[in-house]
Every structure is written in structure tokens, then in C-alpha cells.
C-alpha positions in Angstrom: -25.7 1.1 -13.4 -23.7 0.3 -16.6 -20.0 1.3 -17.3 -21.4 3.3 -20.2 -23.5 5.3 -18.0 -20.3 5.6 -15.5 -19.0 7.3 -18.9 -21.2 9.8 -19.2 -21.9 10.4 -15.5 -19.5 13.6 -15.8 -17.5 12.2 -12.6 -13.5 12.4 -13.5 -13.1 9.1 -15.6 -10.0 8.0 -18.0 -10.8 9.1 -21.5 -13.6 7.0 -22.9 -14.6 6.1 -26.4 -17.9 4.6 -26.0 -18.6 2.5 -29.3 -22.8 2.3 -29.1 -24.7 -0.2 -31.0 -27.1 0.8 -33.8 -29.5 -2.3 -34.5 -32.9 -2.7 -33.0 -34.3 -5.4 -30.9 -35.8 -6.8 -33.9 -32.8 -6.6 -35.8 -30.9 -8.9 -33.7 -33.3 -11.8 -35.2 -31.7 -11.4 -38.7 -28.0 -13.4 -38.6 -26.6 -10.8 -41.6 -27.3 -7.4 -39.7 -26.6 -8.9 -36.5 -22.6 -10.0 -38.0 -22.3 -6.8 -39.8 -22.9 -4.7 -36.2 -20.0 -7.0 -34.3 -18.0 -6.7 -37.0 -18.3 -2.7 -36.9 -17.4 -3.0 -33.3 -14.9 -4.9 -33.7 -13.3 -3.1 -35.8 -13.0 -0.4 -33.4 -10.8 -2.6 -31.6 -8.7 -3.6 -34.2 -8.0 0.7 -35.0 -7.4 1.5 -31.1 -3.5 1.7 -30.6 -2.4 0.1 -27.7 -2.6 0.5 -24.5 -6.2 1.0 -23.5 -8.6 -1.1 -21.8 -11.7 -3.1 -22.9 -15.1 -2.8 -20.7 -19.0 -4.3 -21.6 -21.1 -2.8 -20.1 -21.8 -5.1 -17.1 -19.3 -7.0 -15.6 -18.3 -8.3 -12.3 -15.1 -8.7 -10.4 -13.2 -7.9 -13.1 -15.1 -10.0 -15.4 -15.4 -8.1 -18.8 -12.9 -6.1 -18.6 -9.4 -6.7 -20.8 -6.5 -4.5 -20.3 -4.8 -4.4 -23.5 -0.8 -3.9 -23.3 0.2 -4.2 -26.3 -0.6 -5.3 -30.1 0.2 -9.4 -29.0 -2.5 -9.3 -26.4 -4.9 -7.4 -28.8 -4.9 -9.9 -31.1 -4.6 -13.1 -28.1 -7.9 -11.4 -27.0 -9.9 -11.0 -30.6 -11.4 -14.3 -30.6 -13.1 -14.5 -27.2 -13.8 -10.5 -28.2 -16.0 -11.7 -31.0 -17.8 -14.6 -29.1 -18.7 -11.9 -26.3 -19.7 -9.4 -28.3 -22.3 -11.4 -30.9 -23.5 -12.8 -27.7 -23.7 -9.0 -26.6 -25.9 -8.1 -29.7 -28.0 -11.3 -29.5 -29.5 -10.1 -25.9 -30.9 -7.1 -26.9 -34.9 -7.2 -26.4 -37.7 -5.4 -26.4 -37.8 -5.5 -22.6 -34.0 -4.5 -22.5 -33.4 -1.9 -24.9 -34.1 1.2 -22.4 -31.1 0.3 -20.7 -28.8 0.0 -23.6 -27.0 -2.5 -23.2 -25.1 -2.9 -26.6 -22.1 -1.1 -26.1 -18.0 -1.0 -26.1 -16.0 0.9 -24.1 -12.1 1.5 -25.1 -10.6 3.5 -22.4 -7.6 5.1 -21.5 -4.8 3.0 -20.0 -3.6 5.2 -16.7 -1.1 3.4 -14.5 -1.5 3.8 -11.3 -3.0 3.3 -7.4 -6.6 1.7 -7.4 -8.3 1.4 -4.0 -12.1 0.4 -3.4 -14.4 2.7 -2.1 -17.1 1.9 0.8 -20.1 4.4 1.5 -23.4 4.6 2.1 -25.5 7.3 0.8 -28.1 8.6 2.8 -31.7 9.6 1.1 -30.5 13.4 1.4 -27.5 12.5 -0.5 -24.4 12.9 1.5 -22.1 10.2 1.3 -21.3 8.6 4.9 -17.7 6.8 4.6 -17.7 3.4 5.4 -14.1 2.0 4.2 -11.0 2.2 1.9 -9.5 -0.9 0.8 -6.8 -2.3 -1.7 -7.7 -5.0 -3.7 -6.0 -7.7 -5.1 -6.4 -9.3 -8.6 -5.1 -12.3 -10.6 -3.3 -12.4 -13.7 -6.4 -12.3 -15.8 -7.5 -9.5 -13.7 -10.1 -11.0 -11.4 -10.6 -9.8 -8.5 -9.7 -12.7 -5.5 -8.9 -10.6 -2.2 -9.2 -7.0 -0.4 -6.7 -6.0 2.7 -8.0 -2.6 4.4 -5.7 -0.8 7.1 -8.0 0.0 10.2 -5.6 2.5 11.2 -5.4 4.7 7.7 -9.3 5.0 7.4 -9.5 8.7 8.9 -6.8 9.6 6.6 -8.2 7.6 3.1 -11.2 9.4 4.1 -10.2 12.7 3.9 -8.1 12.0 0.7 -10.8 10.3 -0.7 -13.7 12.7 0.0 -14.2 15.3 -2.6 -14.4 12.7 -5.7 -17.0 10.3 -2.7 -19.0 13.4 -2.6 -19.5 13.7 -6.2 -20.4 9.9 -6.7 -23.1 10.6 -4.1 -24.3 13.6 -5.6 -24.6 11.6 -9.1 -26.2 8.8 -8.0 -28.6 10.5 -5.6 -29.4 12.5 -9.1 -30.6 9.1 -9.9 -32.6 8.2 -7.3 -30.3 5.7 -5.3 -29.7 5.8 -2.0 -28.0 2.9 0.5 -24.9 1.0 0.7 -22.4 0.7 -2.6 -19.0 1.3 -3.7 -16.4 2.9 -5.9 -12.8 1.7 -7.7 -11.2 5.5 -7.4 -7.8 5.3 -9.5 -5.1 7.8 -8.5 -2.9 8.7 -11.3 1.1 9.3 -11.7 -0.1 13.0 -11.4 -1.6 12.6 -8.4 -5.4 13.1 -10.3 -7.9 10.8 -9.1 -10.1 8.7 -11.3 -13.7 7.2 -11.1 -12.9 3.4 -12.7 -16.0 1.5 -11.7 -19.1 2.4 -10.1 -21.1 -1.0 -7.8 -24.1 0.7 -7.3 -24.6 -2.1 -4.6 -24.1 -3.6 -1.6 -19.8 -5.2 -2.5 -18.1 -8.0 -2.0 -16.1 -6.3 1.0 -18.5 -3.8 2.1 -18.2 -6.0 5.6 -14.8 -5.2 6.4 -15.0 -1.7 7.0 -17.7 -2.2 9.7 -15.6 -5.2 11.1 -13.2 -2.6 12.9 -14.8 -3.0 16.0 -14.3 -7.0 16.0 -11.3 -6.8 14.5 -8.8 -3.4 15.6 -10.9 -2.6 18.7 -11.7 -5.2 20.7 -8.3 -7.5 19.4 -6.0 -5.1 18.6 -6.2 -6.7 14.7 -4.9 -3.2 12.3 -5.7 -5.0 9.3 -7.8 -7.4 8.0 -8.0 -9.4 4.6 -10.4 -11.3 2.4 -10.6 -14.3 0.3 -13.4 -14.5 -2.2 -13.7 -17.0 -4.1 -11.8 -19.8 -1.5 -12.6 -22.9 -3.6 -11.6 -25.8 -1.0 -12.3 -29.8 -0.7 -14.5 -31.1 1.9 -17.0 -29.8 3.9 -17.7 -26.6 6.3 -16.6 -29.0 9.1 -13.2 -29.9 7.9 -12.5 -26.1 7.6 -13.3 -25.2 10.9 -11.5 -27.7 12.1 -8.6 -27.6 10.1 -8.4 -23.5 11.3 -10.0 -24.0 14.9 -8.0 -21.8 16.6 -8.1 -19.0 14.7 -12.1 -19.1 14.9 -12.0 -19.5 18.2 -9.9 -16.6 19.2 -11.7 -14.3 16.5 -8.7 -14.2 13.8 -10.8 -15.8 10.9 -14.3 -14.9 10.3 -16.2 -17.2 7.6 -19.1 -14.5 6.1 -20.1 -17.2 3.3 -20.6 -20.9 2.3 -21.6 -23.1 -0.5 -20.7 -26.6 -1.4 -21.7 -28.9 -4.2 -20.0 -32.2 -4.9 -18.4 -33.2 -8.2 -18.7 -37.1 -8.5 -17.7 -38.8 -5.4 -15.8 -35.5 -4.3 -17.3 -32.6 -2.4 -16.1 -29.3 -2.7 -17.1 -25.8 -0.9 -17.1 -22.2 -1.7 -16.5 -20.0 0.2 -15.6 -16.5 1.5 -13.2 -15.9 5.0 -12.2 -12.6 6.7 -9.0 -13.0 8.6 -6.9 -10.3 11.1 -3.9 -9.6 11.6 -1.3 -7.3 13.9 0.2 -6.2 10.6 1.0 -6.9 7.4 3.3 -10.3 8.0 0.5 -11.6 10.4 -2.0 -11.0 8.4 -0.4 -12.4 5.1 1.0 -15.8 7.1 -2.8 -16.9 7.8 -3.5 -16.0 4.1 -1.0 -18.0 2.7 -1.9 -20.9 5.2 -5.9 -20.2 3.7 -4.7 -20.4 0.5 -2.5 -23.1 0.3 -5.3 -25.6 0.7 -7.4 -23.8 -2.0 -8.2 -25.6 -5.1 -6.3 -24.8 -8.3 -8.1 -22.1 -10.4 -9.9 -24.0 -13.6 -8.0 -23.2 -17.4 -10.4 -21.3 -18.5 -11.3 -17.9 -20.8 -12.6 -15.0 -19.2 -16.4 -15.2 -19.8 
């Protein structure tokens, strides 16, 4: 499910201009039509005052999406704006073009509280609460870690539960049912906000059913995940390196990769770690990440 159809969903969103595209899969063969259409769209961008926020259609982690302050990072963001969206146009096809997926979203700018929404939706359509969690995001807005209070889950719940009922009524209209989650934004106003719609099993869709390894059985009220960890070495000189904390249950590792970059090898990876409370929980995480590898210089794809 596409941002633009989180637009026109009808659940509570920030004000959205959806800028559609207009050329036809055929159309995107011819180089004129296909620069004429970005530059249409673009120019969208170039009217918007500032603030508002940028969002393709599909995007993941944070990936296509641009929050744009001010006039300084509108035109800082232009260039890589027109790479992404002839690159857009160019992958329209005949196979694709049901799903519309040339479009723009400029979006209201709302400060305030985001926290990720776990549920399952059952093939009646009620929405069964799994978890609440904050997330954490980099400068570039990339999402990089999620922290989620076991003991605040019966009260998120019912704070979170009328605007969870409507996502499950929506996408239940659709014909989903099963595990996914929500980005619900609550405004200055106190108003909440449906941001993003994962109409999929998440990233840290674990940690809500890690309570009973975690709070229950080691007295752990919050846990906290890193995703991506980008590390040297191998699995082996991880777990050995944090031994103890495997051991007594404090770090879980829930996924692995490696690859090797010349003579070096390198893993990626995702960890789940515990803690009493915020300070125990943040001193593994600094330890974790202070053998990660440095993030590459690069633009936001």
C-alpha cells in the first residue's frame, strides 16, 4: 500500500497535496514527454512554501521521504529531487500502471510525538494490539533504532485505540488481514495523525511479543533495537565480544548477514537488547554501537 493511497484512505492524515502523474506507460519511452512531466512536478516543489514534507510513493525506513525546513534545504534537496523523480517516471509499465505509482506527495509539516504502531488484524477485522514503540532516526531521517516501555503498553493501548481501529477497518476494506504497523503522529493539539501505513510484517514487530523474555521472566521494562548494526568480523567475534549479555538473555541477535569487502569481512546485522530502565538499557546501546561501522557519505536514494 502506497503513501498516495494512505492519502486518500480517509484516516486522519496531515494535509496532503498529491501531485499525480499524467503520462502513459508508453509515453515514458519518449525522452521529451517524459522531461516535460518531471519538470511539471517539480515545479510543484519549487511553488510549495516551506515547511512541508516530501514522500514517493514507496519508501522504506525513511527512505523517500525529505522533510523540508526551510527554502536552503529545498533547493540542497532539488538535485537528487530530479534524479528520483525521472527515475520515478521511467518505471511506469504496462504491468505497473494499476497501481499508480507516479506520484508526489507535499504534506503538511506538523511537529510533534511519532510512535510506531504494532497490530495484527484478524480476518473479521478487529485490530488485536501488539505494541507501541518510539523510534529513533538519523539526521537524514533514517530510521536506525526502536525503544518500547513494557510497562506503558496497557496505557499506549488505550490512547492509541480509536485511530488502530480505524486502520483496521480500512485495510480490512481492502482485503488485508495479519500482522503490520502504523507511524501515528500526535500533534501540539493533542490530534493524532496517521503518517505512514507498513501494511506488513515491520522491522520491530518482534519486540512487542518479546515481553515475556524480556519484562517477565528478567524483570527487563524496556528493550531497544539496532537495525542496521554494520560491524567488522564475523557472527563469532560478536558473540564473543558481548558473551555475557547473550548468555544471561540481555541481547538477542534476530538477524545476520555478512559479506566481505576485499580482504575485510563485515556483517549486518540486527540485536534486541534489555534493560532495567532507560540508563541500562542505553549503556549496552552505546557499547553496541560504538563498534559499529561508520555510516557511508552518501545521498538518500
Amino acid at each position: 500500500m502506497s503513501k498516495r493511497d494512505l492519502a486518500f484512505s480517509g484516516l486522519p492524515t496531515p494535509r496532503t497535496e498529491v501531485i499525480e502523474g499524467r503520462l502513459s506507460p508508453s509515453d515514458v519511452l519518449d525522452d521529451k514527454l517524459v522531461e516535460a512531466e518531471a519538470q511539471r512536478i517539480l515545479q510543484a516543489v519549487k511553488d510549495k512554501p516551506t515547511p512541508f514534507v516530501i514522500k514517493f510513493p514507496q519508501s522504506l525506513a525513511g527512505q523517500g521521504v525529505f522533510v523540508i525546513k526551510d527554502e536552503a534545504k529545498k533547493a540542497e534537496r532539488m538535485r537528487l529531487l530530479e534524479i528520483e523523480v525521472h527515475r520515478m517516471i521511467r518505471r511506469l509499465t504496462p504491468d505497473n500502471a494499476y497501481l499508480e505509482p507516479v506520484s508526489l506527495l507535499l504534506q503538511d509539516c506538523i511537529e510533534g510525538d511519532t510512535r510506531n504502531q504494532s497490530i495484527f488484524v484478524t480476518k473479521t477485522g478487529r485490530a488485536e494490539f501488539v505494541s507501541t514503540a518510539e523510534q529513533f532516526l538519523d539526521a537524514e531521517g533514517i530510521w536506525r533504532a526502536s525503544i518500547l516501555d513494557y510497562e506503558r503498553q496497557g496505557e499506549l493501548e488505550r490512547l492509541y485505540r480509536p485511530v488502530l481501529d480505524k486502520v483496521a477497518a480500512y485495510v480490512h476494506s481492502k482485503g488485508f488481514y495479519g500482522p503490520m504497523g502504523c507511524d501515528v503522529m500526535t500533534g501540539s493539539e493533542g490530534n493524532q495523525y496517521v503518517v505512514d501505513l507498513n501494511v506488513r510484517l515491520t522491522g520491530d514487530y518482534m519486540m512487542g511479543p518479546l515481553r515475556g523474555h524480556f519484562y517477565e521472566r528478567r524483570g527487563l521494562r524496556y528493550s531497544y533495537l539496532i537495525t542496521p548494526l554494520a560491524v567488522l568480523g564475523n557472527r563469532d567475534l560478536f558473540e564473543e565480544r558481548f558473551r555475557d549479555e547473550l548468555v544471561d538473555g540481555r541481547m538477542i541477535i534476530v538477524g545476520w548477514s555478512r559479506g566481505k569487502f576485499g580482504r575485510h569481512e563485515y556483517s549486518i546485522c540486527s540485536v534486541v537488547i534489555g534493560g532495567r530502565d532507560h540508563e541500562h538499557v542505553l549503556e549496552l546501546a552505546d557499547r553496541v554501537n560504538a563498534i559499529a561501522l561508520p555510516k557511508p557519505e552518501q545521498e538518500q536514494p
